[in-house]
DOTORRO-23885 format. One record per residue (C-alpha): residue number from 0; residue in three letters; y, z, x negated. Coordinates in Angstrom, 1 decimal. Layout:
DOTORRO-23885
REC;NUM;ALA;Y;Z;X
...
END
This chain:
DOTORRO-23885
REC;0;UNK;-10.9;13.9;-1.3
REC;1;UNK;-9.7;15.3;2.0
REC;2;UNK;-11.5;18.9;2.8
REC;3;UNK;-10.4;21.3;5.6
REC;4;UNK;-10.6;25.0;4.6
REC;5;UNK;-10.7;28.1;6.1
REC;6;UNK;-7.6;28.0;8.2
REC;7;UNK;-8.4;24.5;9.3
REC;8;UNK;-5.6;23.1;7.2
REC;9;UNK;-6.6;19.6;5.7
REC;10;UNK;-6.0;19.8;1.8
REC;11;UNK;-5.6;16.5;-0.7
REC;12;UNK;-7.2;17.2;-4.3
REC;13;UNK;-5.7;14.3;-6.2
REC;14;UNK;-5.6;13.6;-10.0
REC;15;UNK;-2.0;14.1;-11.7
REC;16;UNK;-1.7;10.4;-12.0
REC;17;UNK;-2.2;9.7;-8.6
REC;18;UNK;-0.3;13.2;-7.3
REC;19;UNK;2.8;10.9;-8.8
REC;20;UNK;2.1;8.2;-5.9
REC;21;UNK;2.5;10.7;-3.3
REC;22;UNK;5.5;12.6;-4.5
REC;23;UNK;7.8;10.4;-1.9
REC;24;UNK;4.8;10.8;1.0
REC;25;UNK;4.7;14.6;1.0
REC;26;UNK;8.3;15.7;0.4
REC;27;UNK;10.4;14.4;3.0
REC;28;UNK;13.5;15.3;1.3
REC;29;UNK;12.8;12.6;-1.2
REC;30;UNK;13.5;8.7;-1.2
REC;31;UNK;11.2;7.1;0.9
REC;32;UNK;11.5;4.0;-1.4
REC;33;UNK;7.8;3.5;-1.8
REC;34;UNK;7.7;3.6;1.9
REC;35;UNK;10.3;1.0;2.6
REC;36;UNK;9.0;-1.5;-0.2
REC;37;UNK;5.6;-1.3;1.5
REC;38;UNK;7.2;-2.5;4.8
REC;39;UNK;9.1;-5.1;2.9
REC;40;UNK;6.1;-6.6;1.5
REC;41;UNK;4.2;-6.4;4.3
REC;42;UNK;7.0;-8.5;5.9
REC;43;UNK;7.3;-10.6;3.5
REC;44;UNK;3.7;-11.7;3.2
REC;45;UNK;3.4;-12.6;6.9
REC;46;UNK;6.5;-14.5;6.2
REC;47;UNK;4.1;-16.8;4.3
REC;48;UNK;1.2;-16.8;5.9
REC;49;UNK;3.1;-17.8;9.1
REC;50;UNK;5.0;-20.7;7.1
REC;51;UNK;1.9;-22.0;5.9
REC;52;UNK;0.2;-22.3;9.3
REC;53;UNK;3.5;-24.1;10.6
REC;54;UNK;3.3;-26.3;7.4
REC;55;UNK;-0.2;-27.2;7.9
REC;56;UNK;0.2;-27.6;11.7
REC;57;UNK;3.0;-30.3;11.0
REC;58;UNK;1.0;-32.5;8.9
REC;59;UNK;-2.1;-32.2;10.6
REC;60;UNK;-0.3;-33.8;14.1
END
């Protein structure tokens, strides 16, 4: 997926449906709304994890 040509510069071949995905990655111009969701879900996910550890730790003592 990822081959280096000539020059050295690292090139991505991609399908068109998954060229859509990285619309926001390569043009920095663009919303970076993918970007921020990711962050936002990873936050929110440890959010959880870490509640359920304190919830377990609570009934267990």
């Amino acid at each position: 997926m990822l081959s280096p040509d000539a020059d050295g510069y690292i090139t991505l071949n991609v399908t068109p449906s998954a060229a859509v995905s990285f619309v926001g990655a390569a043009d920095r111009s663009a919303s970076q709304f993918p970007t921020v969701f990711a962050v936002i879900l990873a936050a929110l996910i440890l959010l959880v994890i870490i509640a359920v550890i304190g919830i377990s730790r609570r009934r267990r003592v």
